[in-house]
C-alpha positions in Angstrom: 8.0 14.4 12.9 5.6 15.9 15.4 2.4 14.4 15.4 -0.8 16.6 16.7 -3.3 13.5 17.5 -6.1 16.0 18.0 -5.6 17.9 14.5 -8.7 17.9 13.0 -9.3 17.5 9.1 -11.2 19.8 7.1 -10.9 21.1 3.8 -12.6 24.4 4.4 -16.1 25.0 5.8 -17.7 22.2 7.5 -20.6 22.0 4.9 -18.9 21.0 1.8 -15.1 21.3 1.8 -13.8 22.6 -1.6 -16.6 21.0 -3.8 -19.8 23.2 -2.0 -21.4 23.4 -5.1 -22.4 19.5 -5.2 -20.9 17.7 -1.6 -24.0 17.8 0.5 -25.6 16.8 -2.9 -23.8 13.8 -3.5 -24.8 11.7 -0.7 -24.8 13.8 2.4 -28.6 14.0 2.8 -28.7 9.8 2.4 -26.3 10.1 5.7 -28.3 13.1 7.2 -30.0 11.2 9.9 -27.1 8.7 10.8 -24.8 11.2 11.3 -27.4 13.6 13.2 -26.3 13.1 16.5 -22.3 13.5 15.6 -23.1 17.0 14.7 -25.6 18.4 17.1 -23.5 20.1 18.6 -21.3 21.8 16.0 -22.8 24.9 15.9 -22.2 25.7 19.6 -18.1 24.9 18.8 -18.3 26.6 16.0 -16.6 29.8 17.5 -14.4 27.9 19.2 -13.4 25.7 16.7 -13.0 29.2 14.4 -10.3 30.2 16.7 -8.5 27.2 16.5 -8.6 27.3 12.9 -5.5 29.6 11.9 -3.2 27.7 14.5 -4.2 24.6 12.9 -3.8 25.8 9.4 -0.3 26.7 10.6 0.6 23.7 12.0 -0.8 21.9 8.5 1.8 24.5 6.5 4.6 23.6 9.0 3.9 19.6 8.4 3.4 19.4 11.8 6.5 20.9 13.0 9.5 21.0 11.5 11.7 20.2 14.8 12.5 16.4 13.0 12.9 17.3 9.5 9.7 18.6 8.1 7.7 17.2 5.5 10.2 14.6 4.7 11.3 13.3 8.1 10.5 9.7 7.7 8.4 9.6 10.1 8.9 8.0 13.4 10.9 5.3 13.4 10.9 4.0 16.8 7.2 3.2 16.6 4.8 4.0 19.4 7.3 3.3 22.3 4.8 1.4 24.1 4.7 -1.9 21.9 6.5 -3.9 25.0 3.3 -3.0 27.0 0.4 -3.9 25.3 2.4 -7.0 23.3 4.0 -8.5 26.6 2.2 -11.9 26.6 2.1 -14.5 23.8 -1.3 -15.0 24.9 -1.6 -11.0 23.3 -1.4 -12.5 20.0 -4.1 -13.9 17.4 -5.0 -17.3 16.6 -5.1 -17.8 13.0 -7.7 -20.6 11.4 -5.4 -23.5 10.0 -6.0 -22.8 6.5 -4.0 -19.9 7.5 -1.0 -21.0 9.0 0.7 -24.2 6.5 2.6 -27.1 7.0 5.2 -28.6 4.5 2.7 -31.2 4.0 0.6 -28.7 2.2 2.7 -28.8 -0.4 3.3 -32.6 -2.0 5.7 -31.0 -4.5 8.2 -29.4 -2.2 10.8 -30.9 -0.4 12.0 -29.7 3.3 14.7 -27.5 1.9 12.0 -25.2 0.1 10.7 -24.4 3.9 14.8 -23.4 4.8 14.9 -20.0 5.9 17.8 -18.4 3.3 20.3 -16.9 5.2 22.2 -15.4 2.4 23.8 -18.8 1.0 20.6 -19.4 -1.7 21.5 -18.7 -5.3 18.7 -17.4 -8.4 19.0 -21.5 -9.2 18.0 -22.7 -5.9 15.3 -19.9 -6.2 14.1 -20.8 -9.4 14.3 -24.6 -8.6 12.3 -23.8 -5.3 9.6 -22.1 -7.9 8.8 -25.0 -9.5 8.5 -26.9 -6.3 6.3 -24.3 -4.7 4.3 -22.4 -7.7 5.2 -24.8 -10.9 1.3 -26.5 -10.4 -0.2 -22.9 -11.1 -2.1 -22.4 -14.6 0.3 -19.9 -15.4 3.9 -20.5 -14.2 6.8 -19.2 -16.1 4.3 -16.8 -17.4 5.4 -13.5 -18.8 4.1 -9.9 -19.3 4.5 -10.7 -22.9 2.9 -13.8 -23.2 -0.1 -12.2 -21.4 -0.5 -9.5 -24.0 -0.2 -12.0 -26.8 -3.1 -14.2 -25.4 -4.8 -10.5 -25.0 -4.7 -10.2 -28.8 -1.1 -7.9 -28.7 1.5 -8.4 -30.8 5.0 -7.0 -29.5 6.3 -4.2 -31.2 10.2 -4.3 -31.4 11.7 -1.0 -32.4 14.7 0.0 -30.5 14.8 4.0 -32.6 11.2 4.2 -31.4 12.3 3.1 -27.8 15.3 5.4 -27.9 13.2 8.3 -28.3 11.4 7.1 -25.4 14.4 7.4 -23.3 15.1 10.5 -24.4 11.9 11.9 -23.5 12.0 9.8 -20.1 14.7 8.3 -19.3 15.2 4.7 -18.2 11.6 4.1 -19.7 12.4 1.6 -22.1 13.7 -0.8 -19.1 10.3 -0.8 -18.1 8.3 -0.1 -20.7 7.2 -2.9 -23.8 4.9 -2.0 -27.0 2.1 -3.9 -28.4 0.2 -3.5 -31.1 -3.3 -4.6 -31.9 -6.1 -3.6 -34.5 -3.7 -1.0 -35.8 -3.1 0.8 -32.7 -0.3 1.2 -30.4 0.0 0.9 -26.3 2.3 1.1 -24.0 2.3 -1.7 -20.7 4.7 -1.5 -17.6 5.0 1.2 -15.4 7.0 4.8 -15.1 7.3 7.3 -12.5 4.4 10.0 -12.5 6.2 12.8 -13.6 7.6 10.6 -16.4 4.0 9.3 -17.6 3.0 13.3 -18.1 6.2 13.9 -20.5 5.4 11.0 -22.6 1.6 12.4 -22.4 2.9 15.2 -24.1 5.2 13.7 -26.4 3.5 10.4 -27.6 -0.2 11.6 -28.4 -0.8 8.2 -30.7 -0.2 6.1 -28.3 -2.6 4.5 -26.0 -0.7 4.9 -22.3 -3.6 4.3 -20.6 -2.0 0.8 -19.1 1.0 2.0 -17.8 1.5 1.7 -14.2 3.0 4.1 -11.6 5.8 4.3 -9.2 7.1 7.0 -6.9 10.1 8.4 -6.1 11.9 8.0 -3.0 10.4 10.6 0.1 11.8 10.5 3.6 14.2 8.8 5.4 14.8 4.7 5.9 13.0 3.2 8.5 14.9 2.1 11.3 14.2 -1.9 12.2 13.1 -2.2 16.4 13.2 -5.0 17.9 9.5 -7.1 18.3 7.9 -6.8 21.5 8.4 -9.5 24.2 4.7 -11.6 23.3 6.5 -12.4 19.7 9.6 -14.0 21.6 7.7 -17.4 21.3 6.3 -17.2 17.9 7.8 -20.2 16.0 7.4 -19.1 12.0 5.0 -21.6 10.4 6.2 -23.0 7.1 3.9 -20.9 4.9 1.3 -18.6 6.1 -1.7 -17.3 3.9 -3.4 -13.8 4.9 -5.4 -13.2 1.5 -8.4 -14.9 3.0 -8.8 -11.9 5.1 -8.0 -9.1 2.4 -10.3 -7.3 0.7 -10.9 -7.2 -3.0 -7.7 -5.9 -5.3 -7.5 -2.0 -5.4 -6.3 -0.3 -8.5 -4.7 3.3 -7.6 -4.7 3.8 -11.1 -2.4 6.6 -12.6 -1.9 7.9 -9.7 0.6 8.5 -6.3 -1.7 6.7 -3.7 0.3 3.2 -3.8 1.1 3.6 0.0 -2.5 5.1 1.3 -3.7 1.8 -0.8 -1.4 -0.3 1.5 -2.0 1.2 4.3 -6.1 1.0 3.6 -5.6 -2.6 3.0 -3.9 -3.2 5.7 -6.7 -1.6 7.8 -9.1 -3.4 6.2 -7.7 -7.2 6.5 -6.8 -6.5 10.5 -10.4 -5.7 10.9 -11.4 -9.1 9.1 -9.1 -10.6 10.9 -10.4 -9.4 14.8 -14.2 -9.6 13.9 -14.5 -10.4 10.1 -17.1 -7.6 9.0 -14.5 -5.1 7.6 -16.4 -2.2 5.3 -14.7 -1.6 1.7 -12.5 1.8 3.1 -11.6 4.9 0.8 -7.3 5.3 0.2 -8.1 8.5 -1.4 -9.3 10.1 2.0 -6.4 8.3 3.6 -4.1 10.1 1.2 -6.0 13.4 2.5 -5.1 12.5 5.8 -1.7 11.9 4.6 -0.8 15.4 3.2 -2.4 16.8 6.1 0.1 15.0 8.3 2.8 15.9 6.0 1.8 19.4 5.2 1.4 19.3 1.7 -2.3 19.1 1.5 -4.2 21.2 -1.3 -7.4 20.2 -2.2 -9.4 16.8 -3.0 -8.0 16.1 -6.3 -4.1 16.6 -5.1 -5.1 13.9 -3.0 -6.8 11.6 -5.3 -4.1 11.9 -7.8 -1.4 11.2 -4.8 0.9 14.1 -5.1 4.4 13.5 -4.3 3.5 10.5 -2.2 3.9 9.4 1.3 6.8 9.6 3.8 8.4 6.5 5.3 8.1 5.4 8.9 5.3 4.9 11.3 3.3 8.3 11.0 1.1 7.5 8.3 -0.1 4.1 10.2 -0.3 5.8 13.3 -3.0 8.6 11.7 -5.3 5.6 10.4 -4.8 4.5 14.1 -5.9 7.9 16.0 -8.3 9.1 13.1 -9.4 6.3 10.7 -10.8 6.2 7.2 -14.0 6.4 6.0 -15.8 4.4 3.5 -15.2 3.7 -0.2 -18.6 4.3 -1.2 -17.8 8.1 -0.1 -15.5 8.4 -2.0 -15.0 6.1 -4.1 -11.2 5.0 -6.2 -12.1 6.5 -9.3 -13.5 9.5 -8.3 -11.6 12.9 -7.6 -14.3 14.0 -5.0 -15.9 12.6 -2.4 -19.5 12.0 -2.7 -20.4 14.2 0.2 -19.2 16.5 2.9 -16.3 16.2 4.9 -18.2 16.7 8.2 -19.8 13.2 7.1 -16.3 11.9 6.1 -14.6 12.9 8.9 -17.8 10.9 11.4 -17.5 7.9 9.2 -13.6 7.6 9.2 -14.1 7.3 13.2 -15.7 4.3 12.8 -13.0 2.6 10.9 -9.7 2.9 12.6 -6.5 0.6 12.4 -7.0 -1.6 14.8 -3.1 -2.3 15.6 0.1 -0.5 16.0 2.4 0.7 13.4 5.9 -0.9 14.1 9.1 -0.9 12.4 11.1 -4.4 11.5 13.5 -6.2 10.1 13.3 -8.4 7.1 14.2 -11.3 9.1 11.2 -10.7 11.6 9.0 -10.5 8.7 7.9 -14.2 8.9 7.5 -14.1 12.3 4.9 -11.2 12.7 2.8 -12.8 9.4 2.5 -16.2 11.6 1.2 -13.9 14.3 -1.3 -12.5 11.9 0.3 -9.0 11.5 0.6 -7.6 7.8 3.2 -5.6 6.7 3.4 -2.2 4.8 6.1 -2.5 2.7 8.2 0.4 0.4 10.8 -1.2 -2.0 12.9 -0.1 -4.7 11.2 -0.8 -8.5 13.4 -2.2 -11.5 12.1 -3.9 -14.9 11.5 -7.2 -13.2 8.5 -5.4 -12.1 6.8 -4.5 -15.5 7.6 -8.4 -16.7 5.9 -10.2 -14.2 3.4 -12.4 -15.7 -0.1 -14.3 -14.6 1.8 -16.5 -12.1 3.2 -13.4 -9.8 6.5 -14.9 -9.8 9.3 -12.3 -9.9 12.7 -12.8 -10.8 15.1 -13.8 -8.6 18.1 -13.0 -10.5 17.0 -9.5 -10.7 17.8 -7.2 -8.4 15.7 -3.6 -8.1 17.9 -0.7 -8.8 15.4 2.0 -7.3 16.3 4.0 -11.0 12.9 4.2 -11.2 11.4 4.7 -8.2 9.6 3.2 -5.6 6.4 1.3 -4.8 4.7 0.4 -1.5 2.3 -2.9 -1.3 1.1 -4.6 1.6 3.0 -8.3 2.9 0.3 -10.6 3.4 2.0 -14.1 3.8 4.8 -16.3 2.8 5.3 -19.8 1.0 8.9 -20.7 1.9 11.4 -17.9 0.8 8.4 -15.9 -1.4 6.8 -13.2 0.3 3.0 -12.8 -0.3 2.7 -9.1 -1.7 -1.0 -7.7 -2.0 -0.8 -4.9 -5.0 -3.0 -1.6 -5.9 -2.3 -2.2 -9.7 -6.0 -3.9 -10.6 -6.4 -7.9 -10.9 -5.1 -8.3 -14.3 -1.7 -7.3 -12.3 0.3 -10.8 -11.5 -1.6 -13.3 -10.2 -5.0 -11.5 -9.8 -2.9 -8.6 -7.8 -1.0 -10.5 -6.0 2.6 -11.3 -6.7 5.3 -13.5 -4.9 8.6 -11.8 -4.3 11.7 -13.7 -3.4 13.4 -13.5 0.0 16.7 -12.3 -1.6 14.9 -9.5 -4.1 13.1 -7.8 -1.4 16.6 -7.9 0.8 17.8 -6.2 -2.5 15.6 -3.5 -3.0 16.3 -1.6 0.3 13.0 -2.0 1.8 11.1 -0.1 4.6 8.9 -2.7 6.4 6.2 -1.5 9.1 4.8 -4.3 10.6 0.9 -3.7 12.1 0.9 -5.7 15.2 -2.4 -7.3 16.1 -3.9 -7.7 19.6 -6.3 -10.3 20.3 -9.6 -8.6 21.6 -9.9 -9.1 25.2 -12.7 -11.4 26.3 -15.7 -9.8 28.6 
C-alpha cells in the first residue's frame, strides 16, 4: 500500500470537522493560545491548501493507491527498509532497569526447565506444570471466567435450547458466549464479532449484553517475518522480561472495532515512558481516524470511534503514528464519539506525540529477543473460546488452540515469563489479570499471528 507521508488529516473545514456546531466549544478556546502560533499562518495557505484538497480527497477514496491491493493490502511488510541503518550497533539499543529484565532466581518456585525456550517438543502438561511453577503463587490461579461471575454475585444459567437459538441467530456464539443470572435478570459475558453483537441486539432485547466483548474479522494480508537488524545480533534473551512498568493504565475499546488503534496507542505510549518517562495518556479513537484515512474508508468521527471494519495488517498503521502521531486522550476521550474540539487543535497536538520507533515485522521466535531490548510488540491473533474463559489469573489454556471462527483480536506483547507471553489488553481491568493476560508460547504459534515489533533507539547523548 502506498503511503502519502504528507497527507494531511481533516474531516472537513479546519474550524470544526463534522461536529461545527459544538468542536471549538468543547475545548478548543482552553487550547486557543497554545496552539496560536501553529495556526498563524493558516489563513495565507488556505488557498493553497484548497487546491490540494480534491487530490487529497481522492487519494483518501483510493486508500492511498491501489497499485498493492487497496484498502486491504496488508500493509507493508518489509518494514521501513532502513532498519539495518539506524539499528546497526548493539550500543543502538536501550538499557532496561533490572526490575525489568529477570533472572531464574526471581522466581524460587521454578526450576531451570521453566526458562527452556519450547522448540515445538512441550506438551499442554509441561505447560500447565510450568503454570504452577511460574503463576501458581497468584491470588487467583486456576481461576475461571465462571468462578469470577459467581464471586460477582452470578449464578450460571445452563440452557442448551436457549443457547441454540443463540447460534442460530449468530453462529458459533455459544462457544464463546456463558449466561448468568442475578437479581432476576439475565447477561451475557464473553465476546462475539461486531456484526454478530448487533443481531443479537435485535433478537435478545431482555438480555443485558452490555458485557460482551468484541473481536474482528480477519482484514488484509499475513505479515511477512524480516529478519532483525544487525544491533539485535548480540541480544542474549533474559529469562523473563517485564514491560508493564512502562505501560499506561488499561484501555477498554469497549463495543467497539478499535482493538488494534488501542495497541498501537499503547504501544506509543510505553516507548515514550520508556525513552524519557513522561508519556501523556493518547487518544486510540483519533488513531483509528488516522487509520481509515490511510486505508480509505474514513467517514466521519463516530465511524471511527466505533472502529468500523478494523485495521489492516502489516507496518502501515505504525508507521502513520510514526510520521503523524496522536493526540491526547483528554481530546478526545475513549468513551466519547467526538472529540472535544477541532481538528486543527487535534491535528497540532498529535505532532507532539509521535511513535518514537520503527514498525518492523518478526517472527515468533524473535519475539523474546526484541522484548529484552525493550521493543513491544503489536500483535493480531486468531480468537477461540479459550478467550472468553480466562479468569482473574490471565492464564490461558494451553490445550486450546484458536480456531480464528470467530475472529480476530490485536493486543500489544509487553514481556515474557518463560514460555508465557506478556499480552497488554483493551478489554477494561476486570479483563484477566487487571487487563493483562499470559498466553502460552505454543497458543500464540497456533493462532496464526501477525507480530510487528516497534524497535527502540536509545536517544543519542548531546
Amino acid at each position: 500500500m502506498r503511503y502519502d507521508s504528507d497527507f494531511r488529516y481533516h474531516m472537513g473545514d479546519d474550524d470544526g470537522g463534522f461536529f461545527d456546531d459544538s468542536g471549538d466549544d468543547g475545548g478548543g478556546d482552553d487550547y486557543q493560545d497554545e496552539d496560536q502560533d501553529d495556526y498563524q499562518d493558516d489563513d495565507d495557505q488556505q488557498d493553497d491548501d484548497a487546491q490540494d484538497e480534491d487530490q487529497d480527497d481522492q487519494d483518501a477514496g483510493d486508500g492511498g493507491g491501489d497499485d498493492e491491493g487497496g484498502d486491504d493490502g496488508g500493509g507493508d511488510d518489509g518494514g521501513n527498509g532502513d532498519g539495518d541503518d539506524d539499528f546497526s550497533n548493539p550500543d543502538d539499543l536501550v538499557d532496561l532497569d533490572d526490575d525489568v529484565a529477570l533472572s531464574a532466581d526471581d522466581f524460587p518456585n521454578a526450576t531451570e526447565a521453566d526458562f527452556s525456550d519450547d522448540d515445538g517438543s512441550w506438551t499442554p502438561n509441561d505447560y500447565q506444570k510450568s503454570a504452577e511453577n511460574l503463576f501458581g503463587d497468584h491470588e487467583f490461579f486456576g481461576d475461571t471466567m465462571e468462578q469470577q461471575r459467581t464471586d460477582e454475585g452470578y449464578r450460571p444459567f445452563d440452557d442448551s435450547g436457549f443457547m441454540r437459538g443463540f447460534d442460530d441467530v449468530a453462529p458459533g456464539s455459544s462457544e464463546t458466549v456463558r449466561l448468568f443470572e442475578r437479581d432476576g435478570h439475565l447477561s451475557a459475558f464473553g465476546f462475539v464479532s461486531a456484526a454478530m453483537l448487533e443481531y443479537l441486539r435485535m433478537r435478545y432485547t431482555g438480555i443485558d449484553l452490555s458485557n460482551l466483548d468484541v473481536s474482528v474479522p480477519p482484514r488484509g494480508e499475513p505479515v511477512t517475518p524480516q529478519p532483525l537488524p544487525p544491533a539485535f545480533d548480540a541480544v542474549q534473551p533474559a529469562d523473563a522480561i517485564d514491560l508493564r512498568k512502562y505501560s499506561t493504565p488499561i484501555g477498554d475499546q469497549g463495543q467497539t472495532s478499535r482493538c488494534s488503534a488501542f495497541a498501537w496507542t499503547h504501544a506509543a505510549e510505553l516507548v515514550t515512558n520508556l525513552k524519557n518517562g513522561n508519556a501523556a495518556k493518547l487518544s486510540p479513537s483519533y488513531t483509528m481516524l488516522e487509520f481509515q484515512r490511510m486505508q480509505g474508508d474514513a467517514q466521519d468521527y463516530r465511524y471511527a470511534y466505533s472502529g468500523g471494519d478494523g485495521t489492516i495488517s502489516g507496518t502501515d498503521p505504525g508507521q502513520v503514528l510514526v510520521e503523524h502521531g496522536t493526540c491526547r486522550q483528554e481530546l478526545w476521550p475513549d468513551t466519547s464519539e467526538v472529540p472535544t474540539t477541532s481538528e486543527r487543535v487535534l491535528i497540532s497536538d498529535a505532532e507532539k506525540h509521535l511513535l518514537e520507533g520503527t514498525p518492523h515485522p518478526i517472527s515468533i521466535e524473535d519475539i523474546r529477543k526484541v522484548l529484552t531490548a525493550g521493543c513491544p510488540v503489536h500483535v493480531a491473533i486468531n480468537t477461540g473460546p479459550n478467550f472468553s474463559d480466562v479468569g482473574r489469573d490471565g492464564i490461558f489454556n494451553a490445550a486450546e488452540a484458536p480456531s480464528g471462527r470467530h475472529g480476530r483480536h490485536a493486543m500489544l506483547l509487553v514481556g515474557y515469563t518463560g514460555n508465557f507471553f506478556i499480552v497488554k489488553n483493551s478489554w477494561g481491568d476486570n479483563w484477566g489479570d487487571k487487563g493483562y493476560c499470559y498466553i502460552p508460547k505454543n497458543v500464540l504459534a497456533a493462532s496464526e499471528p501477525d507480530l510487528v515489533a516497534v524497535l527502540v533507539k536509545k536517544e543519542e547523548t548531546k
